[in-house]
mmCIF file of the C-alpha atoms, coordinates in Angstrom:
data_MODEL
# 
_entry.id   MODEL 
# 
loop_
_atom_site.group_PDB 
_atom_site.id 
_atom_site.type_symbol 
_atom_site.label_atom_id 
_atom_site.label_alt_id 
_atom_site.label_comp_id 
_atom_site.label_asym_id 
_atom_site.label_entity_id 
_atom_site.label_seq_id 
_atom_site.pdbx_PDB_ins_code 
_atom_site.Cartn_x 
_atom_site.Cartn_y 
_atom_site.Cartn_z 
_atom_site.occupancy 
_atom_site.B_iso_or_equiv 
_atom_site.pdbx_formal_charge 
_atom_site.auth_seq_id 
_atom_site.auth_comp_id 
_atom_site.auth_asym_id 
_atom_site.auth_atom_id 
_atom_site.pdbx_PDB_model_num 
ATOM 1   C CA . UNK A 1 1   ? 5.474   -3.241  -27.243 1.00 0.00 ? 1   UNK A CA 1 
ATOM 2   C CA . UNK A 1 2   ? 4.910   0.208   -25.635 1.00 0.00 ? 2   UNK A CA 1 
ATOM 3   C CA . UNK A 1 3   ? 6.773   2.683   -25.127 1.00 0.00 ? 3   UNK A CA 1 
ATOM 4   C CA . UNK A 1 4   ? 6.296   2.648   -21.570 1.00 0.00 ? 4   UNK A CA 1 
ATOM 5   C CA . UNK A 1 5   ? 9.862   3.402   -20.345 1.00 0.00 ? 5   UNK A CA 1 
ATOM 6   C CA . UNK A 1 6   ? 9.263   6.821   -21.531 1.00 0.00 ? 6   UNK A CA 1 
ATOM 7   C CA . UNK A 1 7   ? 6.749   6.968   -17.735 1.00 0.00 ? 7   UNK A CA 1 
ATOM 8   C CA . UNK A 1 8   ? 10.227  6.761   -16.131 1.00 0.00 ? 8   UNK A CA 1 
ATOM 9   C CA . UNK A 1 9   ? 12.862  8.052   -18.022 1.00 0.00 ? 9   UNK A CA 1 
ATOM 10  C CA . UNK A 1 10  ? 10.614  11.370  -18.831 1.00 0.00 ? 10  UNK A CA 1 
ATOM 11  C CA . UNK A 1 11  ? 9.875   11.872  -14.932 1.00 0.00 ? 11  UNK A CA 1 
ATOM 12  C CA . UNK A 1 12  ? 8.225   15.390  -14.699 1.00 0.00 ? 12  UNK A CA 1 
ATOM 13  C CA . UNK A 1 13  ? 9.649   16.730  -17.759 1.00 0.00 ? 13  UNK A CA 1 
ATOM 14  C CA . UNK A 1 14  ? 7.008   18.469  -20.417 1.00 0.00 ? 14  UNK A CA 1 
ATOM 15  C CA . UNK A 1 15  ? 5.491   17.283  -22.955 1.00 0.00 ? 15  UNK A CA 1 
ATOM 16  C CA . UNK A 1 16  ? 2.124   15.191  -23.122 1.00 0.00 ? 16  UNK A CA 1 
ATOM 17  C CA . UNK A 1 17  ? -0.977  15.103  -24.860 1.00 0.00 ? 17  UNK A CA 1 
ATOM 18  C CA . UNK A 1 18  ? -4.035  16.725  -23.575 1.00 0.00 ? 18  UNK A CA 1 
ATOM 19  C CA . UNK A 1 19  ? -6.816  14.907  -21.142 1.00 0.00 ? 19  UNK A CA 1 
ATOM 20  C CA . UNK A 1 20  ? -10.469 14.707  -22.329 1.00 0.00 ? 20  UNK A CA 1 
ATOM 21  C CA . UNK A 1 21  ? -11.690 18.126  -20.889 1.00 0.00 ? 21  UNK A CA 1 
ATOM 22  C CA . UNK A 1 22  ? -15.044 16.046  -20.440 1.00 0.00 ? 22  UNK A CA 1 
ATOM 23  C CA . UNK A 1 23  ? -13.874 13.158  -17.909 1.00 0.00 ? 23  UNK A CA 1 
ATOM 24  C CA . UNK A 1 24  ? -15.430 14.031  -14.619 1.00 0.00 ? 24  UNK A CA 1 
ATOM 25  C CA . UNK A 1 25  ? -12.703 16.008  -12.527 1.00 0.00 ? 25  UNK A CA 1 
ATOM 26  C CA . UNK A 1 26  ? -15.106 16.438  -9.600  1.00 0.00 ? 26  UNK A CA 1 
ATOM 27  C CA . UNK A 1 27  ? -13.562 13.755  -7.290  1.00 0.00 ? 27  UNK A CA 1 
ATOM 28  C CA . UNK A 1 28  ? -9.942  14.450  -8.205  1.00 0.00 ? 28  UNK A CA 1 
ATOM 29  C CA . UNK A 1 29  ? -9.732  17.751  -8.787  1.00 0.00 ? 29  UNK A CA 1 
ATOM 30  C CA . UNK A 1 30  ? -8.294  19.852  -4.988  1.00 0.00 ? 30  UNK A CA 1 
ATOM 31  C CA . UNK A 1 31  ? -9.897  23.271  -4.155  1.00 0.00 ? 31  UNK A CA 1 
ATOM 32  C CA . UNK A 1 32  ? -7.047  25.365  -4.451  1.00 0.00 ? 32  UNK A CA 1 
ATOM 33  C CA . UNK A 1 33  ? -8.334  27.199  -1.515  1.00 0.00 ? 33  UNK A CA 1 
ATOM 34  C CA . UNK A 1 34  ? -8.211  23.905  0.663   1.00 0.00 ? 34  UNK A CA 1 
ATOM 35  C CA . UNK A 1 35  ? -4.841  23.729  2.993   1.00 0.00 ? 35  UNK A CA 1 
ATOM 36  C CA . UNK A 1 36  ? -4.470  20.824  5.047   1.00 0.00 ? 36  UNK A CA 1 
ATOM 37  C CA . UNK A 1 37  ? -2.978  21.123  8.524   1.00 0.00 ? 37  UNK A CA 1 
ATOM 38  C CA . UNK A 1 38  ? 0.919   21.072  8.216   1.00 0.00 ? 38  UNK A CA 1 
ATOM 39  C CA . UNK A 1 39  ? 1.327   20.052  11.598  1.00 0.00 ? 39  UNK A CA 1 
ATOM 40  C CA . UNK A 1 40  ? -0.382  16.611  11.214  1.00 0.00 ? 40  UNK A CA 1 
ATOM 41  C CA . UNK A 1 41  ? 2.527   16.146  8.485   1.00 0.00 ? 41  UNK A CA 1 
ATOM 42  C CA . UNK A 1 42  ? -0.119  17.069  5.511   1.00 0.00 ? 42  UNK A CA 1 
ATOM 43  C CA . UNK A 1 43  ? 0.934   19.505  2.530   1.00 0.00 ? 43  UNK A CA 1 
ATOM 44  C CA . UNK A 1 44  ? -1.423  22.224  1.098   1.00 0.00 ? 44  UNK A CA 1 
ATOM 45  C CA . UNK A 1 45  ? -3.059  21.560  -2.134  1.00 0.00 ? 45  UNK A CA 1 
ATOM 46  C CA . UNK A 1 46  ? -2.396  23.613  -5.270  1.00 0.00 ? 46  UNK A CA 1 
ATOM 47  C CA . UNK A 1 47  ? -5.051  24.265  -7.930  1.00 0.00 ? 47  UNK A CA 1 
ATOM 48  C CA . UNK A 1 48  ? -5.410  21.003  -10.485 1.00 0.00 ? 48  UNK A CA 1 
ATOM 49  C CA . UNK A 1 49  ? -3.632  18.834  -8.276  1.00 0.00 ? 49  UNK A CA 1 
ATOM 50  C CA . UNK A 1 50  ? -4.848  14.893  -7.796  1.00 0.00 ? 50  UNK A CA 1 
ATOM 51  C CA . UNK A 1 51  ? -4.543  12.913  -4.737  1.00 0.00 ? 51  UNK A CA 1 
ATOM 52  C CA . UNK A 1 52  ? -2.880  9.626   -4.224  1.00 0.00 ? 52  UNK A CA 1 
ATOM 53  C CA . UNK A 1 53  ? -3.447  7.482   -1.624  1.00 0.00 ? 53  UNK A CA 1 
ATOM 54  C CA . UNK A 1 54  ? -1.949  4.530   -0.927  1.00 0.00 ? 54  UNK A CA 1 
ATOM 55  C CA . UNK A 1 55  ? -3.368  1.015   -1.644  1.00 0.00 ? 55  UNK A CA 1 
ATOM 56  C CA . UNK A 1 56  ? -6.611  2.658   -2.908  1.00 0.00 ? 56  UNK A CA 1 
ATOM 57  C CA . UNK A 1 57  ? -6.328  5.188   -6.106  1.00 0.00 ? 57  UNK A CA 1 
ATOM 58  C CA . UNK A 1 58  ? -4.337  7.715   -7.755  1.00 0.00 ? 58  UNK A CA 1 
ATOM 59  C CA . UNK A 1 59  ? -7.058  10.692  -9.352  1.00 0.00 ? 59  UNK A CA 1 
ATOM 60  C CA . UNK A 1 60  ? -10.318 9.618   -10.391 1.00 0.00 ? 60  UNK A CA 1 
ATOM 61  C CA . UNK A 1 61  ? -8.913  6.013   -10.903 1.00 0.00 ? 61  UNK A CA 1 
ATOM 62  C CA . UNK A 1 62  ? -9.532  3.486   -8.200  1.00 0.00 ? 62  UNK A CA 1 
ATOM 63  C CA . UNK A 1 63  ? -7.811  -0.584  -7.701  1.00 0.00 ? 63  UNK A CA 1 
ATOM 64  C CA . UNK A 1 64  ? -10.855 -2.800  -8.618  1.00 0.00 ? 64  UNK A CA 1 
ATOM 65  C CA . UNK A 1 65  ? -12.468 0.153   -10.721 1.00 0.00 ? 65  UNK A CA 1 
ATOM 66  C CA . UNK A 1 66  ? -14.327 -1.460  -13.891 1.00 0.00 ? 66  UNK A CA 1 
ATOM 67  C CA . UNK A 1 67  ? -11.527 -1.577  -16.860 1.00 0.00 ? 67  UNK A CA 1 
ATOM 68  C CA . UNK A 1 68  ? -14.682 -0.591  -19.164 1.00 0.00 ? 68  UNK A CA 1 
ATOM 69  C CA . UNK A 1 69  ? -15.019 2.550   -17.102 1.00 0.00 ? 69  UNK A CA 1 
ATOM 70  C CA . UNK A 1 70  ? -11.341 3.979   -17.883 1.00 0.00 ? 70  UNK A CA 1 
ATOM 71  C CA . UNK A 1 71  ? -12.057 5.647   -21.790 1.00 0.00 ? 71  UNK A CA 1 
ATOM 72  C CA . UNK A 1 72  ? -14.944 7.029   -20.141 1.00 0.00 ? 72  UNK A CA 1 
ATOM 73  C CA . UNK A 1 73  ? -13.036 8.582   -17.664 1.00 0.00 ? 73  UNK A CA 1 
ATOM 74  C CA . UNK A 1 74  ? -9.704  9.458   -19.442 1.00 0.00 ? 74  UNK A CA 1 
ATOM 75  C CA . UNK A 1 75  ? -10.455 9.316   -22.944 1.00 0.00 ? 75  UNK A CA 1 
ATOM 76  C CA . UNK A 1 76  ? -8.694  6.976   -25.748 1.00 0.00 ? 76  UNK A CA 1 
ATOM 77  C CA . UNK A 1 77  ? -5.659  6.137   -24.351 1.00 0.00 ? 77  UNK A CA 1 
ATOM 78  C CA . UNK A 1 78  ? -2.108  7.285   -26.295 1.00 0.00 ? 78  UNK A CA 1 
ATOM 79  C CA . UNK A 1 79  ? -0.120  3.991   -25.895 1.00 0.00 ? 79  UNK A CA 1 
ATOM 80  C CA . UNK A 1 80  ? -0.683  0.280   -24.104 1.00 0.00 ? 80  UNK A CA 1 
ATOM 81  C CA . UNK A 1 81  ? 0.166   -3.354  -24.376 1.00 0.00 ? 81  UNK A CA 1 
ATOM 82  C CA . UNK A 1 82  ? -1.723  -6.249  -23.720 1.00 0.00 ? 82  UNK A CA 1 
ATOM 83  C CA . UNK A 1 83  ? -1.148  -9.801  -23.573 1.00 0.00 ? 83  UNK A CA 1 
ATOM 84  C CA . UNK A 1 84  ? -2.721  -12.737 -21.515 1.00 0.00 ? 84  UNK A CA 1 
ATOM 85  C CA . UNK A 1 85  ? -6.187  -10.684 -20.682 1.00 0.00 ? 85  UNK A CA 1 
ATOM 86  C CA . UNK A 1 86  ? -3.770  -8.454  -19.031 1.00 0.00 ? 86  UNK A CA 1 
ATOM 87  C CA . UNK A 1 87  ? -2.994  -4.906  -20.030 1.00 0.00 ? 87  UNK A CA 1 
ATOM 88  C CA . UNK A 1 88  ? -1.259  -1.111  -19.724 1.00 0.00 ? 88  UNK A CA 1 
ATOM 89  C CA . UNK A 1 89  ? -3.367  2.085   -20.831 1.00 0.00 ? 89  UNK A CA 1 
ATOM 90  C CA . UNK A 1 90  ? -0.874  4.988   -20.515 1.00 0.00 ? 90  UNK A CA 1 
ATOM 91  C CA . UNK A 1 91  ? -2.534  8.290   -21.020 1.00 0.00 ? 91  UNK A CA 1 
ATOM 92  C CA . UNK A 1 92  ? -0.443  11.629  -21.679 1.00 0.00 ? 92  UNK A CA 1 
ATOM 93  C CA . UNK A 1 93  ? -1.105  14.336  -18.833 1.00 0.00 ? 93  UNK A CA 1 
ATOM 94  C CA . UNK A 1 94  ? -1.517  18.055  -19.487 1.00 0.00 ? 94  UNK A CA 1 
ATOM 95  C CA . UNK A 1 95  ? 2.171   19.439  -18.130 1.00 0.00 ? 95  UNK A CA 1 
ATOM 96  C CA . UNK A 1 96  ? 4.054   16.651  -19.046 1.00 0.00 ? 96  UNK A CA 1 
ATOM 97  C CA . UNK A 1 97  ? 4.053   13.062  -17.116 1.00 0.00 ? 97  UNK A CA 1 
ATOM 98  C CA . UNK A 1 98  ? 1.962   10.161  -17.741 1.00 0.00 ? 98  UNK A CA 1 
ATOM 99  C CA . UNK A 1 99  ? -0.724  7.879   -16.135 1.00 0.00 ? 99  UNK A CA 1 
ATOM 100 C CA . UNK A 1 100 ? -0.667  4.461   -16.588 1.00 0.00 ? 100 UNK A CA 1 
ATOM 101 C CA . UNK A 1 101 ? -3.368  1.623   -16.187 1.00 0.00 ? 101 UNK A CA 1 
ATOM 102 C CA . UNK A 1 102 ? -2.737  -1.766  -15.403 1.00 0.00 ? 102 UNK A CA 1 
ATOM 103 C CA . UNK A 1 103 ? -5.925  -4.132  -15.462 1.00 0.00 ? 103 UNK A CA 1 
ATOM 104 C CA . UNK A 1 104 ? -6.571  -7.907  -15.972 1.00 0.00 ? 104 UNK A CA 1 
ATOM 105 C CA . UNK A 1 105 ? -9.764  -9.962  -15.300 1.00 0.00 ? 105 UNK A CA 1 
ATOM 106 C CA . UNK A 1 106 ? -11.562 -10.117 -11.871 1.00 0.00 ? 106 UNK A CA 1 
ATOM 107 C CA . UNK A 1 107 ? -11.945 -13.581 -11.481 1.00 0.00 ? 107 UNK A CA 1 
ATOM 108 C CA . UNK A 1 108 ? -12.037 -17.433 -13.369 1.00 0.00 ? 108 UNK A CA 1 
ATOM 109 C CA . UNK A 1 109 ? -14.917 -16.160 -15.511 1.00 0.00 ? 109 UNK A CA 1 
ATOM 110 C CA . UNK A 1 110 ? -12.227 -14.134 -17.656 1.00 0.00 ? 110 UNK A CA 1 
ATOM 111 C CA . UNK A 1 111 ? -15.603 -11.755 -18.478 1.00 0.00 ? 111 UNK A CA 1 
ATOM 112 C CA . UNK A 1 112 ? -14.900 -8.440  -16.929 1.00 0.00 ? 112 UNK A CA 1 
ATOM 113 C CA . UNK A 1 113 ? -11.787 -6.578  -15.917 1.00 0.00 ? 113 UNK A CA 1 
ATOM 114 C CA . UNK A 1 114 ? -10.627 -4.565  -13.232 1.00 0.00 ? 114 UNK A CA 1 
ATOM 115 C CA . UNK A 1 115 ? -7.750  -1.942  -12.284 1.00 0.00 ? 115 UNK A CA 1 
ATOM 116 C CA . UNK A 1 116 ? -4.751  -3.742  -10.596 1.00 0.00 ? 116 UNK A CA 1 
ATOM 117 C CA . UNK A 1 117 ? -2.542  -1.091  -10.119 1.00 0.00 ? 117 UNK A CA 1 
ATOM 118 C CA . UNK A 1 118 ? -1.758  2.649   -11.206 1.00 0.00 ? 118 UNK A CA 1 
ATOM 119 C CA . UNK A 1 119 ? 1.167   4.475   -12.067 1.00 0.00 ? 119 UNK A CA 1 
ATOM 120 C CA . UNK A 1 120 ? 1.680   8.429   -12.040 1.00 0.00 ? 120 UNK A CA 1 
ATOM 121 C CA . UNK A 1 121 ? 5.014   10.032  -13.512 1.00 0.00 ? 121 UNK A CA 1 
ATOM 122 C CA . UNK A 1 122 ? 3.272   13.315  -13.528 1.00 0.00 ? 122 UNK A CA 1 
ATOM 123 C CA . UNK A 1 123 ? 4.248   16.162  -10.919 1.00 0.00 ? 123 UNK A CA 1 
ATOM 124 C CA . UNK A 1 124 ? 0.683   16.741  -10.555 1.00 0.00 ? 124 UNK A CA 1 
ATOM 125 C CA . UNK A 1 125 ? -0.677  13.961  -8.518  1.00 0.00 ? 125 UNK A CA 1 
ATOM 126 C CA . UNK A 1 126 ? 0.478   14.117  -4.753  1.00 0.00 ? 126 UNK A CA 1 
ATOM 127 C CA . UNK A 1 127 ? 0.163   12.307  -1.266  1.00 0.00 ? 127 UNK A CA 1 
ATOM 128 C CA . UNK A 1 128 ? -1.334  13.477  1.463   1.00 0.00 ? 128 UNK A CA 1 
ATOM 129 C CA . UNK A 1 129 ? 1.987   14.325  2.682   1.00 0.00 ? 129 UNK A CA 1 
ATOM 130 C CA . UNK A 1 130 ? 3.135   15.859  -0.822  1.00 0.00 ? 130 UNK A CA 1 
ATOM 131 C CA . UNK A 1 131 ? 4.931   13.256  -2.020  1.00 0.00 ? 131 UNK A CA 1 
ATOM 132 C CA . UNK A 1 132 ? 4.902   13.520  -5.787  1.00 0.00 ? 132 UNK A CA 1 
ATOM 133 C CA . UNK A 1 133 ? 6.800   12.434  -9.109  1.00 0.00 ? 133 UNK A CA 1 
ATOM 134 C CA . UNK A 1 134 ? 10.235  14.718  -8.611  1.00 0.00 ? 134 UNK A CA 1 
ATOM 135 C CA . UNK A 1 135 ? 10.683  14.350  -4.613  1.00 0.00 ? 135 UNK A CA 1 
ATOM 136 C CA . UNK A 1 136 ? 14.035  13.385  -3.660  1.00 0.00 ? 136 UNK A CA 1 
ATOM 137 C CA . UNK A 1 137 ? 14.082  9.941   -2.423  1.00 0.00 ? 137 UNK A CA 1 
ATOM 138 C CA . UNK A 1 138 ? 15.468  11.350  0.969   1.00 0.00 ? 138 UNK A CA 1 
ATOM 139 C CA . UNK A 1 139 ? 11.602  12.662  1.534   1.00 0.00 ? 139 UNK A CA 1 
ATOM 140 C CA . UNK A 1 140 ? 10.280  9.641   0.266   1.00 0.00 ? 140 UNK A CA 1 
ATOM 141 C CA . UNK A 1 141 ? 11.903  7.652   2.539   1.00 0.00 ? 141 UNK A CA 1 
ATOM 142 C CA . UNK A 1 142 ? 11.277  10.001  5.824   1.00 0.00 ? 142 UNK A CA 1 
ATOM 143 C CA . UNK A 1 143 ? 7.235   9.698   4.721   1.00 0.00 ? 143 UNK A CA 1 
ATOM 144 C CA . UNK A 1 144 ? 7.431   6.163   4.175   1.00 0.00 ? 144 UNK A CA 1 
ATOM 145 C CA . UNK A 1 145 ? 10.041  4.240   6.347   1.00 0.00 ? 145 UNK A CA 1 
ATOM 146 C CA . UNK A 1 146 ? 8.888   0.775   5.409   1.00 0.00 ? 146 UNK A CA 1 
ATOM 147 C CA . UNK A 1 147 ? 9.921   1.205   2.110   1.00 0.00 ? 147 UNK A CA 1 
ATOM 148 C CA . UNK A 1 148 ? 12.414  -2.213  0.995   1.00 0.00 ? 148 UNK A CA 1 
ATOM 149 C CA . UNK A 1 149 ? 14.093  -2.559  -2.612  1.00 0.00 ? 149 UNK A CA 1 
ATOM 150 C CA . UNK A 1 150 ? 11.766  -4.723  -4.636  1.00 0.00 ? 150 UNK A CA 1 
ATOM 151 C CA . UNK A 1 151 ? 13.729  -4.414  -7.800  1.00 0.00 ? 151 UNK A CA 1 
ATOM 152 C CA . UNK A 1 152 ? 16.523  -2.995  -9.494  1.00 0.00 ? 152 UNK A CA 1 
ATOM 153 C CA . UNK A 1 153 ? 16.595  -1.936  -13.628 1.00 0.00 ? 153 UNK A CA 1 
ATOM 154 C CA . UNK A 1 154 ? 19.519  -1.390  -15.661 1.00 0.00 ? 154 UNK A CA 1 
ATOM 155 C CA . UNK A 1 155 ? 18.929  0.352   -19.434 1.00 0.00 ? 155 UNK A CA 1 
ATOM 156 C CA . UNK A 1 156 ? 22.829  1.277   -20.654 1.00 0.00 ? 156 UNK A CA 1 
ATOM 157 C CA . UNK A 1 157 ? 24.437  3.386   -18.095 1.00 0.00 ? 157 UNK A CA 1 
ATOM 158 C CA . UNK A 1 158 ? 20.981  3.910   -16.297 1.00 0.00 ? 158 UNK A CA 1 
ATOM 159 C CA . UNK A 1 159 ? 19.725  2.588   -13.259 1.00 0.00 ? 159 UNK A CA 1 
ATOM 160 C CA . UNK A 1 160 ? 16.152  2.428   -11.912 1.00 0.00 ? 160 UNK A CA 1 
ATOM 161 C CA . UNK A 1 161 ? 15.181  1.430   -8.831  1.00 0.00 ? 161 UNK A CA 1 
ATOM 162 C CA . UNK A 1 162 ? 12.045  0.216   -7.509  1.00 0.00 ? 162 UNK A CA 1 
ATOM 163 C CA . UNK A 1 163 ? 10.975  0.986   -3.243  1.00 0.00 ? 163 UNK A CA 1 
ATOM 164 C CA . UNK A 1 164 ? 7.836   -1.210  -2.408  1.00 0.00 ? 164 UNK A CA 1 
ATOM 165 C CA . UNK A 1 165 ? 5.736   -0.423  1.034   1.00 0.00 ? 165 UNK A CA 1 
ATOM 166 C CA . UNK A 1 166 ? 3.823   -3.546  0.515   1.00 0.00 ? 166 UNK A CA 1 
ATOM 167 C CA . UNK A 1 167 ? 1.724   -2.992  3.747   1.00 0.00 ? 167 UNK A CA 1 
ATOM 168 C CA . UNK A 1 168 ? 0.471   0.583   2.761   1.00 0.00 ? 168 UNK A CA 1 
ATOM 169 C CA . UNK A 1 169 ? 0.362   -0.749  -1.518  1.00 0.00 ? 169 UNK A CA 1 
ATOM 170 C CA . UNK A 1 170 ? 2.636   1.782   -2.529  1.00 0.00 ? 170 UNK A CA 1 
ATOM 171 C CA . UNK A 1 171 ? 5.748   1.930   -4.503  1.00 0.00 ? 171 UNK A CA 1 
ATOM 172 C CA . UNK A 1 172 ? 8.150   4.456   -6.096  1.00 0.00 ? 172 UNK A CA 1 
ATOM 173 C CA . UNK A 1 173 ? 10.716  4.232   -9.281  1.00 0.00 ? 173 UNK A CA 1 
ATOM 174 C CA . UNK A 1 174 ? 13.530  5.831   -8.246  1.00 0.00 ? 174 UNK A CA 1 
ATOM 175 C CA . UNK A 1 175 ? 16.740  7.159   -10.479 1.00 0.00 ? 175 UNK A CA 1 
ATOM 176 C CA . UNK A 1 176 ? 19.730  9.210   -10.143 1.00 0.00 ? 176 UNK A CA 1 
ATOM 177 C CA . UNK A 1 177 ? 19.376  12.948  -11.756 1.00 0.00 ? 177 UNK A CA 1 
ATOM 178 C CA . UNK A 1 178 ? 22.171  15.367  -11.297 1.00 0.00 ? 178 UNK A CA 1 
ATOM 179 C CA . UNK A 1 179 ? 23.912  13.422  -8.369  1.00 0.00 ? 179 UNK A CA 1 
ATOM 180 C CA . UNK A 1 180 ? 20.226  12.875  -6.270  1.00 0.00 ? 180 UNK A CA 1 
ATOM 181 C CA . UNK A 1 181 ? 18.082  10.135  -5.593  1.00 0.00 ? 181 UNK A CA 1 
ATOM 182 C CA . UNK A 1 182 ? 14.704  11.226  -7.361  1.00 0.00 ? 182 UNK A CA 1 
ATOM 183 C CA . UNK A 1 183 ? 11.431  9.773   -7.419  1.00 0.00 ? 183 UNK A CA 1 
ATOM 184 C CA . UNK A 1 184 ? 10.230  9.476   -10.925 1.00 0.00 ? 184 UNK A CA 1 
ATOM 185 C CA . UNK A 1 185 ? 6.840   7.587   -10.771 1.00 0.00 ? 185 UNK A CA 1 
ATOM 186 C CA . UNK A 1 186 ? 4.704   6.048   -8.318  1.00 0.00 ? 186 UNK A CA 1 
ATOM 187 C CA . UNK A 1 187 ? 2.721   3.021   -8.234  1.00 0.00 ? 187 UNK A CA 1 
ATOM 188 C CA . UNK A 1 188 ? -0.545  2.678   -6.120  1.00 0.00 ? 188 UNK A CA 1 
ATOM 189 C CA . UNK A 1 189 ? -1.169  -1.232  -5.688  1.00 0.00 ? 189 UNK A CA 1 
ATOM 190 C CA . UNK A 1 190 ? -3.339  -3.272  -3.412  1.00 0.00 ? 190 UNK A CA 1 
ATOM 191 C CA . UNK A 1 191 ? -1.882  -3.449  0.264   1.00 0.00 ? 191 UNK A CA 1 
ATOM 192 C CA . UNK A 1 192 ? 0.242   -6.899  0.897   1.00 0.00 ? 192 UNK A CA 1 
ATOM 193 C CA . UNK A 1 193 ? 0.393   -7.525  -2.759  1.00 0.00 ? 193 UNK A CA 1 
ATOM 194 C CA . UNK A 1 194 ? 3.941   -6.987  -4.249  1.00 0.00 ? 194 UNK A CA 1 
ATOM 195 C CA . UNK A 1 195 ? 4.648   -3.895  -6.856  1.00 0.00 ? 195 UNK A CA 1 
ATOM 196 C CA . UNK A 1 196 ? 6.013   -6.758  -8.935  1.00 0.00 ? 196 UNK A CA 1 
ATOM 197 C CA . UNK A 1 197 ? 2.934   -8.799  -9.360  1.00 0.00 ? 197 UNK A CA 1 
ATOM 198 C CA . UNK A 1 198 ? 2.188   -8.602  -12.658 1.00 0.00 ? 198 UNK A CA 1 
ATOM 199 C CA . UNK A 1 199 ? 2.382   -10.489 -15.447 1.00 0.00 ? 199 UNK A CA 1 
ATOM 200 C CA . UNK A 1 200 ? 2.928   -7.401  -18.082 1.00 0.00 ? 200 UNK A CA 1 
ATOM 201 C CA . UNK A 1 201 ? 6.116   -4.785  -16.755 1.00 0.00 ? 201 UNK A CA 1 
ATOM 202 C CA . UNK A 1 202 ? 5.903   -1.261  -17.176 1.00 0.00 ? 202 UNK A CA 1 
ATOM 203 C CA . UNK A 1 203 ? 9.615   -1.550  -17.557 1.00 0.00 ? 203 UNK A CA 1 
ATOM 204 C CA . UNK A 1 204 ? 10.392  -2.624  -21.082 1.00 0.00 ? 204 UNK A CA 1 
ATOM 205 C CA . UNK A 1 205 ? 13.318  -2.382  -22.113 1.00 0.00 ? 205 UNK A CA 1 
ATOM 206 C CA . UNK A 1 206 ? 14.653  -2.438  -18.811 1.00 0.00 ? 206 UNK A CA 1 
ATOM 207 C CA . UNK A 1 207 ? 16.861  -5.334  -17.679 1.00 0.00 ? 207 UNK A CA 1 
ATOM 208 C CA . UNK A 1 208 ? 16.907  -6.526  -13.936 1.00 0.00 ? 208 UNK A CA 1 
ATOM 209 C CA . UNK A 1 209 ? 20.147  -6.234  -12.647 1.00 0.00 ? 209 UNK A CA 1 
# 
């Protein structure tokens, strides 16, 4: 079983391993001379920073994307699970955080496989609107008001939370850090499809309240 509770707990705080400095960075890697107009409600783009947007991709990783395409892409990956033709690839990210891969296969032929959803804990990938992994939920909320509780973790005195937007396929882990609501991870998903539908959770260990 992974270690995939780690994604949550861990947030934005260091540690990691290091991504293949030969994956293609080309189509998620920002100008850091590129500032998007603030007035439309859009945050300027630091240096190394990776988009995520909303029922469509986080990075260089799409939904639908070819599984076979992801070790290409972002190397051997440091931890999974699998079970059922369906699986996790988590992948350490440079300045702590993970990115985490969840794929099963495309259709009744059970031949190929395809990305299902995609989970960032790393302060490094960011919305359009700078939502990232370490924004207070109070943010969160303001950018996306259609946001309902889709599920609720307990792991010993811990709590996590999960926010779904199931119209816009995008969903945030949420847990308490020095008296605030943070956002801890976020999960890209295909629109009107619930965070929840999978048969594999990125949550072991976690118990649903």
């Amino acid at each position: 079983m992974m270690m995939a509770s780690l994604l949550l707990v861990a947030g934005c705080a260091g540690g990691g391993g290091s991504r293949d400095a030969s994956a293609p960075t080309a189509v998620e890697t920002q100008d850091s001379t590129k500032i998007m107009d603030t007035l439309a409600g859009k945050a300027t783009m630091r240096q190394g920073e990776k988009n995520i947007v909303p029922g469509e991709s986080i990075g260089s990783i799409h939904l639908g994307q070819d599984a076979a395409q992801l070790s290409d892409i972002l190397g051997k990956a440091d931890d999974g699970d699998a079970a059922m033709g369906k699986a996790w690839g988590i992948w350490n990210q440079d300045g702590g955080g993970q990115l985490s891969v969840y794929t099963s296969y495309k259709d009744s032929t059970a031949v190929a496989k395809d990305v299902k959803q995609i989970v960032v804990s790393s302060e490094h990938f960011v919305t359009e609107q700078g939502i990232r992994s370490g924004s207070s939920f109070a943010t969160v909320k303001k950018t996306f008001p259609q946001l309902q509780l889709a599920e609720t973790y307990i792991n010993g005195k811990e709590t996590l939370k999960v926010y779904d937007d199931i119209e816009r396929g995008i969903a945030f882990d949420v847990m308490n850090k020095n008296g605030e609501e943070v956002c801890v991870a976020i999960t890209v998903h295909p629109v009107k499809t619930a965070v929840n539908n999978t048969y594999l959770t990125i949550h072991p260990g976690w118990q649903p309240k």
